[in-house]
C-alpha positions in Angstrom: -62.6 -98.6 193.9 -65.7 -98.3 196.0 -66.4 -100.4 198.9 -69.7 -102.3 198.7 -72.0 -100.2 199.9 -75.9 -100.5 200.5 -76.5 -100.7 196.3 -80.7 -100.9 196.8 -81.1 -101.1 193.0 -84.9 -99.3 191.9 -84.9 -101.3 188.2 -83.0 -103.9 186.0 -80.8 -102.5 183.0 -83.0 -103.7 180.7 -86.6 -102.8 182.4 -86.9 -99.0 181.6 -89.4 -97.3 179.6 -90.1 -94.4 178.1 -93.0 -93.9 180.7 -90.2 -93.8 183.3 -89.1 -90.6 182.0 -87.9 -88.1 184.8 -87.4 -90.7 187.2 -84.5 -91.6 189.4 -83.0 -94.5 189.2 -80.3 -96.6 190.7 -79.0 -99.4 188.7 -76.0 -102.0 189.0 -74.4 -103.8 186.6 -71.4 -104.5 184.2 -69.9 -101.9 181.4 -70.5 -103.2 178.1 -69.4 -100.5 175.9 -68.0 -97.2 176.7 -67.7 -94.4 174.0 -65.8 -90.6 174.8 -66.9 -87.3 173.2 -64.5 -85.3 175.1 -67.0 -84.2 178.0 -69.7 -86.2 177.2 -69.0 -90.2 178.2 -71.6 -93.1 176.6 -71.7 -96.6 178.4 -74.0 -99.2 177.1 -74.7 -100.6 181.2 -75.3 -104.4 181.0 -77.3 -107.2 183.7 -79.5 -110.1 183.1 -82.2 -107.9 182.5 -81.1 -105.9 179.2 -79.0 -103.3 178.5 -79.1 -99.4 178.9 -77.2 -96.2 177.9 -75.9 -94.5 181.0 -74.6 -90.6 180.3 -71.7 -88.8 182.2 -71.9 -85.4 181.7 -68.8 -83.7 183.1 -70.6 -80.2 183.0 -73.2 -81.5 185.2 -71.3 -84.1 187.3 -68.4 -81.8 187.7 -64.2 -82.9 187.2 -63.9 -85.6 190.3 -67.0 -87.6 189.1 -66.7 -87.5 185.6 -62.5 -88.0 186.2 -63.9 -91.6 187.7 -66.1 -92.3 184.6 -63.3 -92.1 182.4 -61.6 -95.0 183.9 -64.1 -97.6 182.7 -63.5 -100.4 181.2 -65.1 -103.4 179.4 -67.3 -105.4 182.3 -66.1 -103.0 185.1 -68.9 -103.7 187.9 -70.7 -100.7 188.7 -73.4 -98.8 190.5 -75.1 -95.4 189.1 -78.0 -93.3 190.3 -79.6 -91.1 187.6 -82.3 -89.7 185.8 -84.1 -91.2 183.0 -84.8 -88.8 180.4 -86.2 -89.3 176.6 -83.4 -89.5 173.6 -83.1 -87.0 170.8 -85.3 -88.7 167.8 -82.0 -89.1 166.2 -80.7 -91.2 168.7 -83.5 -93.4 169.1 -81.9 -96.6 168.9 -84.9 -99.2 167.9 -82.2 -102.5 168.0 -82.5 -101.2 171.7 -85.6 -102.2 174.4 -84.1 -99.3 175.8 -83.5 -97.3 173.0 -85.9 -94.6 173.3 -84.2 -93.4 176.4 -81.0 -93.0 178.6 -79.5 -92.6 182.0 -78.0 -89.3 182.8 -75.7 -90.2 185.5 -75.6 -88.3 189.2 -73.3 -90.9 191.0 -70.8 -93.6 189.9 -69.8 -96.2 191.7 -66.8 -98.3 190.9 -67.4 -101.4 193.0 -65.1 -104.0 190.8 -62.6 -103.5 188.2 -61.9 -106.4 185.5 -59.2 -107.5 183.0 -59.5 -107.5 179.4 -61.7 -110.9 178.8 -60.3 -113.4 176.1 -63.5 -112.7 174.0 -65.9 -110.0 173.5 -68.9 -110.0 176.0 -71.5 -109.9 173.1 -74.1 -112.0 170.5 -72.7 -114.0 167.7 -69.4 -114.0 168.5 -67.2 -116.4 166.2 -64.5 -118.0 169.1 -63.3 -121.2 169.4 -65.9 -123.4 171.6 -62.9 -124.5 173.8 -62.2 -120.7 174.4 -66.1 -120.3 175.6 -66.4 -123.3 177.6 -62.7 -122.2 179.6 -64.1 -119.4 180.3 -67.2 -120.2 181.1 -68.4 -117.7 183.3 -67.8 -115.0 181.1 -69.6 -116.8 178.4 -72.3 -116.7 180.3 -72.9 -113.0 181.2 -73.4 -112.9 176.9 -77.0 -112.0 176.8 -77.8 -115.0 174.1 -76.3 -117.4 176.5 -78.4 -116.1 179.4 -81.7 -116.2 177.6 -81.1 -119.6 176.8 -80.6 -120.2 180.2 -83.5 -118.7 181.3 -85.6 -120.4 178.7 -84.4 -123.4 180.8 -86.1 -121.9 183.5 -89.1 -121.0 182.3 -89.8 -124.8 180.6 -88.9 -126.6 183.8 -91.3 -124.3 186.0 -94.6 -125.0 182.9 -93.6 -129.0 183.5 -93.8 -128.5 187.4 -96.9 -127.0 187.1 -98.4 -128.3 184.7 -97.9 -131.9 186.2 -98.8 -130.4 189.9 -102.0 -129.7 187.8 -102.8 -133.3 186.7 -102.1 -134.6 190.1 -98.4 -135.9 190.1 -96.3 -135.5 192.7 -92.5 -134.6 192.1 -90.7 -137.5 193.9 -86.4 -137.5 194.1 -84.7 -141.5 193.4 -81.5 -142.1 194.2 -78.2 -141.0 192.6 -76.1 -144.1 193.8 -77.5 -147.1 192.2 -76.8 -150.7 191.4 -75.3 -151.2 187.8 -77.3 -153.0 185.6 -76.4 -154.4 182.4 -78.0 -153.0 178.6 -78.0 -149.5 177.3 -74.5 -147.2 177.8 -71.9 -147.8 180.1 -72.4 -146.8 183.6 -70.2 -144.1 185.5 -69.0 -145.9 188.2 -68.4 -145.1 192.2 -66.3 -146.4 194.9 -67.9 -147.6 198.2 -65.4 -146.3 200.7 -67.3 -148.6 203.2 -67.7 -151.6 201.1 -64.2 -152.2 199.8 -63.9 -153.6 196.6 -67.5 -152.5 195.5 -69.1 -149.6 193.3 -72.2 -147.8 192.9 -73.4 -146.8 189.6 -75.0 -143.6 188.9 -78.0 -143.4 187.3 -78.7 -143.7 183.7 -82.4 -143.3 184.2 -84.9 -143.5 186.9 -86.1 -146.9 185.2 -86.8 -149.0 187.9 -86.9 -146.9 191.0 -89.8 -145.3 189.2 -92.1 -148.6 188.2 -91.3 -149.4 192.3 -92.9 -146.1 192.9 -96.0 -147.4 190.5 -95.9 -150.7 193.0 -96.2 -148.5 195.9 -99.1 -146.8 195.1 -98.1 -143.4 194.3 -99.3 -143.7 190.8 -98.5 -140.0 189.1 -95.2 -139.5 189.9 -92.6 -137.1 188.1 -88.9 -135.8 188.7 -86.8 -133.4 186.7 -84.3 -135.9 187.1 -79.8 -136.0 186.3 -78.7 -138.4 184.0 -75.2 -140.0 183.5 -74.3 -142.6 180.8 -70.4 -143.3 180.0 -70.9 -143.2 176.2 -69.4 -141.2 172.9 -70.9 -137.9 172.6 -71.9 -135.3 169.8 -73.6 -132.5 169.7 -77.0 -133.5 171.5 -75.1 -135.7 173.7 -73.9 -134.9 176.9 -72.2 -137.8 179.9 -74.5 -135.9 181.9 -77.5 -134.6 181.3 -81.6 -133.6 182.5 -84.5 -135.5 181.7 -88.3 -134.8 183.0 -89.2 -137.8 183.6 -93.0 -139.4 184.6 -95.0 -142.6 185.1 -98.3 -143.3 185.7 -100.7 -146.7 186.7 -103.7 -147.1 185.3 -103.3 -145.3 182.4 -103.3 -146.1 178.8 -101.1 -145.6 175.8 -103.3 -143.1 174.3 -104.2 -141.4 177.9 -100.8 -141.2 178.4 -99.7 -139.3 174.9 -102.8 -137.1 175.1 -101.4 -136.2 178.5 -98.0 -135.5 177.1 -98.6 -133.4 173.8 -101.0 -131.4 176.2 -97.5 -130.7 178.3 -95.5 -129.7 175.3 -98.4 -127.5 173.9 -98.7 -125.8 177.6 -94.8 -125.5 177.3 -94.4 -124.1 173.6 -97.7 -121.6 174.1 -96.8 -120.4 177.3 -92.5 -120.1 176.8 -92.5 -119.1 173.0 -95.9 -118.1 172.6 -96.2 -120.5 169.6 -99.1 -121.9 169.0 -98.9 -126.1 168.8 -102.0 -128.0 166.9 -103.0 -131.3 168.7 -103.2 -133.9 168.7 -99.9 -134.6 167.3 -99.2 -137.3 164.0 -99.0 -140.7 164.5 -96.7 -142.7 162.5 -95.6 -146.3 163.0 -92.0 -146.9 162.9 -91.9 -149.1 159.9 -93.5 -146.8 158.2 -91.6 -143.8 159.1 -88.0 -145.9 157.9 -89.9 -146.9 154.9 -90.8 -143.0 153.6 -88.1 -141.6 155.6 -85.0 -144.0 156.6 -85.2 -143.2 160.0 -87.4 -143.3 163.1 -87.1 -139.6 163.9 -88.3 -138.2 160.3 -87.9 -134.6 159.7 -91.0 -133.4 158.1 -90.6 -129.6 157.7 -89.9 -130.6 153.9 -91.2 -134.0 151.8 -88.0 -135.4 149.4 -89.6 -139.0 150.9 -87.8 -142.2 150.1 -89.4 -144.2 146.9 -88.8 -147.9 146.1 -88.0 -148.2 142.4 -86.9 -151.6 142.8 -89.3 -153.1 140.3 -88.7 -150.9 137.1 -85.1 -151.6 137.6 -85.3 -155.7 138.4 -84.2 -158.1 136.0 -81.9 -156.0 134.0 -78.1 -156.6 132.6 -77.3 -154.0 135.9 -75.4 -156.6 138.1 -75.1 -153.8 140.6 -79.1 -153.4 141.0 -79.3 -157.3 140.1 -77.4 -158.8 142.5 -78.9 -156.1 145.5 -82.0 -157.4 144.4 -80.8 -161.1 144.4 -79.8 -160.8 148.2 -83.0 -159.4 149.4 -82.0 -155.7 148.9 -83.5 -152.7 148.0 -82.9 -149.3 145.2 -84.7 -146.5 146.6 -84.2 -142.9 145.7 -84.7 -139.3 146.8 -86.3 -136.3 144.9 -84.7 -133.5 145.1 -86.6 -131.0 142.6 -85.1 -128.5 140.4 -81.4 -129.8 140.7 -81.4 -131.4 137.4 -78.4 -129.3 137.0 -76.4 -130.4 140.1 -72.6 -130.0 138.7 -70.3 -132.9 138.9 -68.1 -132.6 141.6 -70.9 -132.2 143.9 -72.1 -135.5 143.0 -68.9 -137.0 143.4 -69.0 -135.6 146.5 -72.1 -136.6 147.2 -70.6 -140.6 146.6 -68.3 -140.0 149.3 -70.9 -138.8 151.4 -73.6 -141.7 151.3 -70.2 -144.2 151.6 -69.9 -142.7 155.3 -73.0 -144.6 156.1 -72.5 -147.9 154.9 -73.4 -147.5 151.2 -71.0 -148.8 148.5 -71.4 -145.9 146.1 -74.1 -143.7 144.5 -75.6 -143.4 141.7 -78.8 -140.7 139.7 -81.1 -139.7 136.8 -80.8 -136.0 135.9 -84.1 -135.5 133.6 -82.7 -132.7 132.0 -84.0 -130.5 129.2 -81.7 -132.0 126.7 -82.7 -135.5 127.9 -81.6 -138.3 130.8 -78.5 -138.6 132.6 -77.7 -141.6 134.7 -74.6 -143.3 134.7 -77.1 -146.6 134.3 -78.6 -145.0 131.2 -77.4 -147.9 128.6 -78.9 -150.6 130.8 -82.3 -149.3 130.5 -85.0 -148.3 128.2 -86.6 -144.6 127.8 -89.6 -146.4 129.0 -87.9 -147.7 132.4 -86.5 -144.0 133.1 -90.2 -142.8 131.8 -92.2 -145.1 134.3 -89.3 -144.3 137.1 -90.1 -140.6 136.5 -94.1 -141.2 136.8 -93.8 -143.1 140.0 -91.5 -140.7 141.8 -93.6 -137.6 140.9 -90.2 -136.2 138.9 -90.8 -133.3 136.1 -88.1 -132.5 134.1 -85.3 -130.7 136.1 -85.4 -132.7 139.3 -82.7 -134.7 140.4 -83.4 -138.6 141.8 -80.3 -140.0 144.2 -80.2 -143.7 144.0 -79.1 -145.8 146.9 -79.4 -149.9 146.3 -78.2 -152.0 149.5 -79.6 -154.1 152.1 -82.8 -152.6 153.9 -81.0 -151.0 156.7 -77.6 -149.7 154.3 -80.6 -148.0 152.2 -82.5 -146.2 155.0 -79.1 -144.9 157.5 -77.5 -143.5 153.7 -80.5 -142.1 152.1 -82.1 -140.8 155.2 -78.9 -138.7 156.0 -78.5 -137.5 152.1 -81.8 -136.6 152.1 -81.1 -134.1 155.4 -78.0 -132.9 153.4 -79.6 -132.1 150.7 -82.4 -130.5 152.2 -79.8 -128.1 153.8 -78.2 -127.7 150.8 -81.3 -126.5 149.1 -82.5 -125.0 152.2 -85.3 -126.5 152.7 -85.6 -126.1 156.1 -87.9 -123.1 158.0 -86.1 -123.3 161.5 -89.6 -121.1 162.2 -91.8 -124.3 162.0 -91.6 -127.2 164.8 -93.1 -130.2 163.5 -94.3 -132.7 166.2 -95.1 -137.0 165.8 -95.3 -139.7 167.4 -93.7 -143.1 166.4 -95.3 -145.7 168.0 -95.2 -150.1 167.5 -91.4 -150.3 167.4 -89.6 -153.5 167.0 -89.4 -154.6 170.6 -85.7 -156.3 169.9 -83.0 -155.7 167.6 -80.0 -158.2 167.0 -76.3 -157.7 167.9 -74.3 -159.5 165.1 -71.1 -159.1 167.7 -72.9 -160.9 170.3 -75.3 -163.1 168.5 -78.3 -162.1 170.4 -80.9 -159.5 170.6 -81.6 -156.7 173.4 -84.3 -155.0 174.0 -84.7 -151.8 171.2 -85.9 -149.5 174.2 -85.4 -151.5 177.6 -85.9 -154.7 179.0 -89.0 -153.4 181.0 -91.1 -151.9 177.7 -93.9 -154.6 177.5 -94.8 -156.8 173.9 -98.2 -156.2 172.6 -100.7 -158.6 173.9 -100.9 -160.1 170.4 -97.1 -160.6 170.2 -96.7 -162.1 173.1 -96.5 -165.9 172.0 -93.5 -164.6 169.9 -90.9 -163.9 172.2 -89.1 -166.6 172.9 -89.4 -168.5 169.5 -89.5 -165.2 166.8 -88.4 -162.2 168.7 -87.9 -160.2 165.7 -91.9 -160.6 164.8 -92.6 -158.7 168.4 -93.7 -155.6 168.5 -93.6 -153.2 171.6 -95.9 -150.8 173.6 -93.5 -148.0 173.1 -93.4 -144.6 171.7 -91.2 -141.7 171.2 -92.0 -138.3 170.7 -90.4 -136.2 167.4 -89.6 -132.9 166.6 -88.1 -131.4 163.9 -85.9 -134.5 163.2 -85.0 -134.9 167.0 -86.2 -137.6 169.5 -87.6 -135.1 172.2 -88.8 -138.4 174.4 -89.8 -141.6 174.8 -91.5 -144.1 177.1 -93.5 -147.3 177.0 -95.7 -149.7 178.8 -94.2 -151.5 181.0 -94.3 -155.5 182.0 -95.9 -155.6 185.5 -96.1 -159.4 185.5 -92.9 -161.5 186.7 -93.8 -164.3 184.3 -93.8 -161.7 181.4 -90.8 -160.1 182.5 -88.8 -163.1 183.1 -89.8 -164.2 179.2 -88.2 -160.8 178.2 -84.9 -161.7 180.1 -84.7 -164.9 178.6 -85.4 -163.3 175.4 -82.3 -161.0 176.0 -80.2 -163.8 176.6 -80.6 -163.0 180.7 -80.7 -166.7 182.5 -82.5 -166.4 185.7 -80.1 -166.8 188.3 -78.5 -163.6 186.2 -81.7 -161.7 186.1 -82.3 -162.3 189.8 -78.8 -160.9 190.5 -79.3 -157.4 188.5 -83.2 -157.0 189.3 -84.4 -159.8 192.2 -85.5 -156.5 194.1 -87.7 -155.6 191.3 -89.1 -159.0 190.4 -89.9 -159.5 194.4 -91.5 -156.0 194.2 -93.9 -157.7 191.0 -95.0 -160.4 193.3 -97.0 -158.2 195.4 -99.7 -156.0 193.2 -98.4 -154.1 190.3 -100.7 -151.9 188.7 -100.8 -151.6 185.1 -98.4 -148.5 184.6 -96.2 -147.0 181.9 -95.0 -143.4 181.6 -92.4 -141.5 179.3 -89.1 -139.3 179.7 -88.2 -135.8 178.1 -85.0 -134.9 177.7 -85.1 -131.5 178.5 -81.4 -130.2 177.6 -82.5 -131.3 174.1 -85.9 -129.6 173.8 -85.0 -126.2 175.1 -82.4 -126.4 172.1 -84.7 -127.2 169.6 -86.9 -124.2 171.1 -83.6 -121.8 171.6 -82.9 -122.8 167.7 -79.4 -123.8 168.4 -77.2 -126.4 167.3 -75.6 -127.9 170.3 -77.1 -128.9 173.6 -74.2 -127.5 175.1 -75.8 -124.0 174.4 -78.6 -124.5 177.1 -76.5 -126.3 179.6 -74.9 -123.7 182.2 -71.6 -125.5 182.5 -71.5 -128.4 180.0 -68.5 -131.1 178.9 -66.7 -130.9 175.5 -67.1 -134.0 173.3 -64.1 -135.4 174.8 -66.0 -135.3 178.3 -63.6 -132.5 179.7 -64.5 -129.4 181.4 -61.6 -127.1 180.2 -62.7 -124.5 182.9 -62.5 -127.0 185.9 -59.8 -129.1 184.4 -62.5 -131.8 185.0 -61.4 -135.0 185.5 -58.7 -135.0 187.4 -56.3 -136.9 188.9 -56.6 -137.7 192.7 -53.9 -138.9 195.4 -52.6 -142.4 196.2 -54.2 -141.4 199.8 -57.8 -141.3 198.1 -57.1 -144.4 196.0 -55.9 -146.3 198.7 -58.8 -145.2 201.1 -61.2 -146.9 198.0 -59.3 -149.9 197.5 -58.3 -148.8 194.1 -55.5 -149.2 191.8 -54.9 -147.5 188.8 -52.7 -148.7 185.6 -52.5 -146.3 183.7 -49.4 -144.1 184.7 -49.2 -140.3 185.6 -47.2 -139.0 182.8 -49.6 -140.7 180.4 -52.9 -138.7 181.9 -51.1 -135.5 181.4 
C-alpha cells in the first residue's frame, strides 16, 4: 500500500466528457466494481462526483503495474493517472454520465485497503435500516444518499441568500435555555455550576426571536437545531433543523407572499421545477370539512361528503343515534371500485377502527344493482339522491364513516390516503402547495380539563376574537398559518401578541396564573413593556422539505447521521451510560439500575 503521496487530482470521477478526450488525468477515489478479462481489468472508480470506468491494460502497463490492479477490491481507496479516450459504440454505456468514455490507466496507486462492507455500496439496496444507520458512514458514500445530502446543501445556501436578499440578517440564539411549559417535552441539561438545576434545550427559537423583534433588528433569520423529547415516526426526528424567520412591521399577507417567493426561488433554482404563485388559500375548517385534516393532500380529489341528511330519521340506530349526539356520516368516493372484493373491505373495517371509528360501512352501485350492508333500511330513492349528491356513476365505491366530528375526519381522512395509494392515485411528480390559515387559536385537553394554545401561547387572536378569550375560547380564532405540500406541513408561523395585557389574557386563557406566567416568561413580558413592534414570522422545517423534494419516505434519508425511532444511534451507541464521577460532579442520581439500561 502506497504512502500518501502529493495526489493533485485534475477532475472528479464523475466530471469527464467526451470533449476531454485525449487528456490526462489524475483522479482519486473508491473502487466500486472491478471486472477481469484475463489481461484486460474494468473498475467502475467512485467519489462524490460520479462514477467512471478506469482500464488496466497489462500489455500497456506492463506485469508489476497491472499485478497491483489485480488486487482490488470493493471501496479500496485509490489514485490513477490516465488518459481519457472515447468507448467503442458498443460500450457506450448511456445509464452512465460517463459512459461515453473511459480511463486507460498509466499509474495506480493503492493508498487504502478496505474490508468487505456489510452491504453493497450502491442505489436501492434492500437492507435492514438498522444495518444502514450502524454503518453509517458507509451508507453514506451510496451515491443516492449523497445527492440527498447535497440537496441539503443546495436548499440551505437558496434560503441564505435569498433572505440576505430581502434584508435579514442571520442571527445565532442560544442552545441552553430556560424550560418552558406547553408543546413536547424538553431535553434536559445539568448546570454543573448551579447544582440542582437544568437547562433545557431548545425546542424553537420562540422567544429569543420576538426579543430580537423588541430590539430592533426587525428581519432576522437562523437555520436553526431543534430538540423536543417526544415519540417519533418517520418525519420525526428528537433532533432536527428548521429555517426559521421573523419580521416587525409586516403583515400576514406580506409575510406569505414573502415566503412562497422563498420556496419558489428554492424549488426553481434546486430542482428546476417550476412553482405557480401565489399559493391556495384554504381556511382550516374548511380544509377538515372536504378533507379531514389540516394538511390536505390535493394531488387527487376523493373529498369528504356529508350525507347526513338522506340518511337521518331512518330505522338505522347506528346512523340514528350518531345523528342524535351531534355526529356526523360522511363518505369517500373512490371511483371505479364498485368491485372492491370482500376481504379487502373487511380489512378496510379494521383499518378506519385504528383511528377511533367504531366500524365501517359502503354502497357498491354496481351493474347488477346496490350493495350496502344498510340496503334494507333505505329506499332506492335514498341510495338514488346519495349517489346524485356525491357525484357517484355506477361502479364507484362510497366508504361511510358516521361518528363524532373529529372520529369522522382522523378515520376518513386517513382511508381516503389509503385508498388513494391503493388505487395510485398519487403522481410523486407533482408538488402541490396551500396555505391553511384562521385556525382555532385553542384546543381542549379532556385529561387536563383545560385548553392550550393549538400553535403557541405567543400566536395572537384576531382582532375580532379578541373579547372571546377568556369567556368562549373555543369561538377564537388565530393569526396563524401553516404552509402544505403534498399532504405534509412544510411550516408554520403566526402573529404574535406584542401587548402584555393581551399576552397575559392568553395565559390565563391556558390555565397560566400570573405569578406562574411571570416565572416561565417575566423576561419576555418585561421586554413587552418597552416598545414592541408589530411582528410575526414563520419556521420551515427543513429536514422535512428536502424529503419531500428528494421524493423519499423518511426524514432520516436527508439527515447525515440521524436517530432510529427509538432515539438510538446504533453507530455511536448513542445514549450512553456515564460514570458515578460525572453524576456526582452534576448532583445527579439515577434510579434506574445498570443491568436494566443494558
Amino acid at each position: 500500500m502506497e504512502k500518501v503521496k502529493d495526489i493533485n487530482r485534475t477532475n472528479g470521477c464523475g466530471e469527464i466528457r467526451k470533449s476531454d478526450e485525449g487528456k490526462e488525468v489524475r483522479l482519486a477515489g473508491w473502487v466500486s466494481r472491478r471486472r477481469d478479462h484475463g489481461g484486460l481489468i474494468f473498475v467502475d472508480m467512485r467519489d462524490r462526483s460520479g462514477i467512471v470506468q478506469i482500464v488496466f491494460d497489462e500489455a500497456e502497463m506492463g506485469a508489476d503495474a497491472f499485478d497491483a490492479a489485480e488486487t482490488l477490491r470493493n471501496e479500496f481507496v485509490i489514485f490513477v493517472r490516465g488518459k481519457v479516450r472515447a468507448r467503442s459504440e458498443d460500450t457506450v454505456n448511456p445509464k452512465m454520465e460517463t459512459g461515453e468514455i473511459e480511463i486507460l490507466v498509466a499509474e495506480l496507486r493503492i493508498l487504502n485497503k478496505a474490508k468487505t462492507p456489510p452491504f453493497y455500496i450502491q442505489d436501492g439496496i434492500d437492507v435492514d435500516e438498522n444495518v444502514r444507520l450502524r454503518y453509517r458512514y458507509l451508507d453514506l458514500r451510496r451515491s443516492e444518499m449523497q445527492k440527498n445530502i447535497m440537496l441539503r446543501h443546495r436548499v440551505a445556501k437558496i434560503m441564505r441568500d435569498y433572505l440576505d436578499e430581502n434584508g435579514f440578517l442571520e442571527i445565532e440564539t442560544p442552545m441552553l435555555c430556560r424550560s418552558t411549559p406547553e408543546g413536547a417535552r424538553d431535553f434536559l441539561v445539568p448546570s454543573r455550576l448551579n447544582p440542582g438545576q437544568f437547562y433545557a434545550l431548545p425546542q424553537s427559537p420562540q422567544i429569543f426571536k420576538q426579543l430580537l423583534m423588541v430590539s430592533g433588528f426587525e428581519k432576522y433569520f437562523q437555520i436553526a437545531r431543534c430538540f423536543r423529547d417526544e415519540d417519533l415516526r418517520a418525519d420525526r426526528q428528537p433532533e432536527f433543523t428548521q429555517l426559521d424567520m421573523e419580521t416587525s412591521f409586516l403583515s400576514q399577507d406580506e409575510i406569505l407572499e414573502l415566503t412562497e417567493g422563498l420556496i419558489k426561488k428554492i424549488f426553481e433554482t434546486a430542482l428546476d421545477v417550476k412553482v405557480e404563485t401565489p399559493f391556495l388559500r384554504m381556511s382550516w375548517d374548511e380544509a377538515m370539512d372536504r378533507f379531514g385534516t389540516d394538511k390536505p393532500d390535493l394531488r387527487f380529489g376523493m373529498e369528504l361528503q356529508d350525507i347526513s341528511e338522506f340518511v337521518k330519521g331512518s330505522d338505522f340506530k347506528v346512523f340514528t343515534s350518531v345523528l342524535e349526539s351531534g355526529g356526523q356520516i360522511k363518505v369517500i368516493k373512490v371511483d371505479d371500485y364498485a368491485n372492491i372484493p370482500r376481504r379487502e373491505l373487511d380489512g378496510l373495517v379494521e383499518y378506519v377502527k385504528i383511528y377511533g371509528a367504531k366500524g365501517l360501512a359502503w354502497i357498491q352501485y354496481t351493474e347488477e344493482g346496490i350493495k350496502s350492508p344498510f340496503k334494507k333500511f333505505y329506499s332506492d330513492e335514498t341510495f338514488e339522491q346519495i349517489k346524485n349528491a356525491t357525484g357517484a356513476k355506477t361502479g364507484d365505491l362510497l366508504l361511510v364513516v358516521g361518528d363524532k366530528a373529529s372520529v369522522v375526519a382522523q378515520a376518513l381522512g386517513e382511508l381516503r390516503l389509503e385508498m388513494a395509494r391503493r388505487r395510485n392515485l398519487i403522481d410523486e411528480n407533482i408538488f402541490k402547495f396551500l396555505w391553511i390559515v384562521d385556525f382555532p387559536m385553542f384546543e381542549y385537553v379532556e385529561e387536563e380539563k383545560r385548553y392550550k394554545a393549538m400553535h403557541h401561547p405567543f400566536t395572537s387572536p384576531r382582532d375580532e376574537d379578541e373579547e372571546f378569550l377568556l369567556t368562549a375560547p373555543e369561538k377564537v380564532k388565530a393569526k396563524a398559518y401553516d404552509m402544505v405540500l403534498n399532504g405534509v406541513e412544510i411550516g408554520g408561523g403566526s402573529l404574535r401578541i406584542y401587548r402584555s395585557d393581551l399576552q397575559e389574557k392568553v395565559f390565563e386563557a391556558i390555565g397560566l396564573t400570573h405569578e406562574e406566567a411571570r416565572e416561565k416568561f417575566g423576561f419576555l413580558m418585561d421586554a413587552f413593556e418597552y416598545g414592541t413592534p408589530p411582528h410575526g414570522g414563520i419556521a420551515f422545517g427543513l429536514d422535512r422539505l428536502v424529503m419531500l423534494m428528494a421524493k423519499r419516505k423518511s426524514i432520516r434519508d436527508v439527515i447525515p447521521f440521524p436517530k432510529t425511532q427509538s432515539a438510538t444511534d446504533p453507530m455511536s451507541h448513542a445514549p450512553g451510560e456515564v460514570d458515578e464521577k460525572q453524576l456526582r460532579e452534576l448532583s445527579i442520581r439515577t434510579t434506574v439500575k445498570k443491568s436494566a439500561q443494558q
